[in-house]
C-alpha beads as a LAMMPS data file, in Angstrom:
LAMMPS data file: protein, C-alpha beads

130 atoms
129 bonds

1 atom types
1 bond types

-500.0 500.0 xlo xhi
-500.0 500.0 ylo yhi
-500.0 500.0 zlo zhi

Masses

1 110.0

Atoms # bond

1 1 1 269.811 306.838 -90.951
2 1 1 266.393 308.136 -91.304
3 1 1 267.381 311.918 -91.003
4 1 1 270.027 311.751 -93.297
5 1 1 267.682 309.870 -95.950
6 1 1 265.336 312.845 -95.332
7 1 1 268.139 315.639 -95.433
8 1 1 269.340 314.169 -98.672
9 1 1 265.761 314.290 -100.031
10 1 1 265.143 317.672 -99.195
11 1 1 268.137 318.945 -100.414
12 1 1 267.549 317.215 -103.886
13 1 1 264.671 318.829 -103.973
14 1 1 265.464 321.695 -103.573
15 1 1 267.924 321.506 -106.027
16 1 1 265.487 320.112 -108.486
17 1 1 263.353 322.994 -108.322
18 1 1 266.042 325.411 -108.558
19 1 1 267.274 323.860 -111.565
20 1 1 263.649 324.770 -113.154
21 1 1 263.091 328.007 -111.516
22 1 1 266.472 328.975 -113.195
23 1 1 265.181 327.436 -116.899
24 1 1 261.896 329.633 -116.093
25 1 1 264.357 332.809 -115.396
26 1 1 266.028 332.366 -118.749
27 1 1 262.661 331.845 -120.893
28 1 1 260.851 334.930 -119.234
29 1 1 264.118 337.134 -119.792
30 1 1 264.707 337.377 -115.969
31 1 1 268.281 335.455 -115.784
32 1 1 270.294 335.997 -119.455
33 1 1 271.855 333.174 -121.429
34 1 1 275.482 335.069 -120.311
35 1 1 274.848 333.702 -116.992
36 1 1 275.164 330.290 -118.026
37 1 1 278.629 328.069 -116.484
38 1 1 279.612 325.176 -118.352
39 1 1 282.549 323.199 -117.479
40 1 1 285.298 325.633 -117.698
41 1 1 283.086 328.122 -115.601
42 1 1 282.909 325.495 -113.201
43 1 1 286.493 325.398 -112.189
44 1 1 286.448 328.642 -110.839
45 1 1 283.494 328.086 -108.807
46 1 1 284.939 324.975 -107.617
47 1 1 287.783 327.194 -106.568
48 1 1 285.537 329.669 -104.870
49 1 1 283.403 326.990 -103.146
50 1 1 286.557 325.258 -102.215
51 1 1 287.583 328.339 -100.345
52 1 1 284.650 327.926 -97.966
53 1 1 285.263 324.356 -97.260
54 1 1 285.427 320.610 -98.056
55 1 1 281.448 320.357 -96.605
56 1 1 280.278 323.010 -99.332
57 1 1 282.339 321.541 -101.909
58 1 1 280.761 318.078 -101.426
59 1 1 277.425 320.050 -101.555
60 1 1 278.469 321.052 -104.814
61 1 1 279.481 318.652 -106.427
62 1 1 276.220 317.000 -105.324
63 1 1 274.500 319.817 -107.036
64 1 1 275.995 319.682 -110.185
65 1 1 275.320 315.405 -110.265
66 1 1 271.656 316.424 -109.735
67 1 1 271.587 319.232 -112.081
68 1 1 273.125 316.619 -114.782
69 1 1 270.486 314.118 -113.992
70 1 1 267.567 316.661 -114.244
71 1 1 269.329 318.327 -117.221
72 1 1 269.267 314.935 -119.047
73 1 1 265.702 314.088 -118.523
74 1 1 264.545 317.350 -120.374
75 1 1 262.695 315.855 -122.933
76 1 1 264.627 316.838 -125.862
77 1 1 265.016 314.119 -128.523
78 1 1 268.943 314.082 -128.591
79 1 1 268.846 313.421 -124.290
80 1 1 267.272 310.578 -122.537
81 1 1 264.265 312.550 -121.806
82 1 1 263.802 312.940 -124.827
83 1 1 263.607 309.386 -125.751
84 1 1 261.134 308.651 -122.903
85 1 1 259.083 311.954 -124.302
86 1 1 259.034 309.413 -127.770
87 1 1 258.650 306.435 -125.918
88 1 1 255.588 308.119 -124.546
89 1 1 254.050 309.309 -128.002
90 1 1 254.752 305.489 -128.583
91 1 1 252.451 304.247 -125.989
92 1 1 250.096 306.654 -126.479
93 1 1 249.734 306.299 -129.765
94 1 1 249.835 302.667 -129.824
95 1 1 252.445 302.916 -133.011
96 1 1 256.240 303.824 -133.220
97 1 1 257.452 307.084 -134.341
98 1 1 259.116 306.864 -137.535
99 1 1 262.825 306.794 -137.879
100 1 1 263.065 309.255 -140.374
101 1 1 261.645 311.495 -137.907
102 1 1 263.143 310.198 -134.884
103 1 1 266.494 310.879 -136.455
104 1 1 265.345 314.037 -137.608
105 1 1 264.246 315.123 -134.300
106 1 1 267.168 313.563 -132.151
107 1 1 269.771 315.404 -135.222
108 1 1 268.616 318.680 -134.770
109 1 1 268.301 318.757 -131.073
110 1 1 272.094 317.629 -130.859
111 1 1 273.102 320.385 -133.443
112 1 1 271.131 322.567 -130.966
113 1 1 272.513 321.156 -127.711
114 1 1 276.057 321.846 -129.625
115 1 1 275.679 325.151 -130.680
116 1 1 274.555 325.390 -126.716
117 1 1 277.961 324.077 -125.673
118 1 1 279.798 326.313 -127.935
119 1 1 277.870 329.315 -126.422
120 1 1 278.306 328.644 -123.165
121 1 1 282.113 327.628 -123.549
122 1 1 282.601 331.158 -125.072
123 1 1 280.859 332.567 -122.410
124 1 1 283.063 330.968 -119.770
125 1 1 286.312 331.611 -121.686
126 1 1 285.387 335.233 -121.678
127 1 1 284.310 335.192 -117.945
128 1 1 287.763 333.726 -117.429
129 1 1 289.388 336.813 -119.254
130 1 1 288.017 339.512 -117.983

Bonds

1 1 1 2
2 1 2 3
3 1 3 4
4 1 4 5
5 1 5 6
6 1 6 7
7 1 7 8
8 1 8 9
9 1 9 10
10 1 10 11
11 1 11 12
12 1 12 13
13 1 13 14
14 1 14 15
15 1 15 16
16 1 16 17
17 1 17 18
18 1 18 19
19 1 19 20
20 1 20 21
21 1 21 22
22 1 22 23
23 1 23 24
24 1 24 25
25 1 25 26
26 1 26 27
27 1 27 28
28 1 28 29
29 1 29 30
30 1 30 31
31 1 31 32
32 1 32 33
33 1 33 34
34 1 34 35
35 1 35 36
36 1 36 37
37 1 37 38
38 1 38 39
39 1 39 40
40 1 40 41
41 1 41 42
42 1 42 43
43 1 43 44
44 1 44 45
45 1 45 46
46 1 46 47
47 1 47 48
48 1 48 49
49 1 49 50
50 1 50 51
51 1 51 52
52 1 52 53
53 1 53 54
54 1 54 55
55 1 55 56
56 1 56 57
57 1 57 58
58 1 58 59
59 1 59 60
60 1 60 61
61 1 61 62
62 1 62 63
63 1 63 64
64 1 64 65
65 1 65 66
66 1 66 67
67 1 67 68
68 1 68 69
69 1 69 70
70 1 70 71
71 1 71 72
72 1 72 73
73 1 73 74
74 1 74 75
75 1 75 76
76 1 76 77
77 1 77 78
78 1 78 79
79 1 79 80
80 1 80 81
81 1 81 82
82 1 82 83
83 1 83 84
84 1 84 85
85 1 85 86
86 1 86 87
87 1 87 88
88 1 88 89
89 1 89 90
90 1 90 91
91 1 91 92
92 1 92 93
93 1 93 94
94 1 94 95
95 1 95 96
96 1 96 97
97 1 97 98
98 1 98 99
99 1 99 100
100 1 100 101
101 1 101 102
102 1 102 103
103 1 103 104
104 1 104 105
105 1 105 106
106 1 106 107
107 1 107 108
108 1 108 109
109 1 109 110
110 1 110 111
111 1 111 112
112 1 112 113
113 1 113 114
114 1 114 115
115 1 115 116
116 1 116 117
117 1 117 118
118 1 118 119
119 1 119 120
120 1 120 121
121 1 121 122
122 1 122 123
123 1 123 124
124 1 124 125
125 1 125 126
126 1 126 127
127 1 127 128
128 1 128 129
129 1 129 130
């Protein structure tokens, strides 16, 4: 039980830092925005992947859980990072955030995180296409 606690942990890890290394590709210019996969990208990976095997499929899909989960805690106001980034300010501050500006914040970021998911769905449709 012990090595497959410590597999498991590794391999989350690994994934964790991948998941950054590619946001630090796409800020610096080294990875485009193009080569982002939403959902509909997905389903031809999971085709690919599929092709190699039930194991690397599982590995996938366990990828794409922790990708969510790490996704989700990037502290932008509309995710749940983002309301632990306010929470924070909160406790630091000793005094809530406003919430004029907390719907502010959390409105914008989800027009953001939308226009995102428009992007990217293009992207993928196009992919799909060609």
């Amino acid at each position: 039980m012990g090595d497959v606690f410590r597999l498991t942990w590794n391999y989350f890890l690994k994934c964790f830092f991948l998941i950054f290394e590619s946001l630090r590709m796409l800020f610096t210019g080294e990875a485009s925005p193009k080569d982002l996969a939403g959902p509909i990208g997905m389903v031809s990976m999971v085709q690919e992947i599929y092709s190699y095997g039930w194991v690397n499929l599982l590995a996938f899909a366990a990828f794409i859980s922790i990708n969510l989960g790490v996704v989700n805690l990037i502290p932008i106001p509309a995710l749940d990072g983002g309301q632990l980034f306010i929470l924070a300010i909160e406790g630091i501050t000793r005094r809530p955030v406003s919430d004029r500006i907390k719907n502010a914040l959390t409105g914008v970021s989800f027009v953001l995180l939308m226009a995102l998911m428009i992007f990217v769905a293009y992207n993928d449709i196009i992919r799909l296409v060609n």
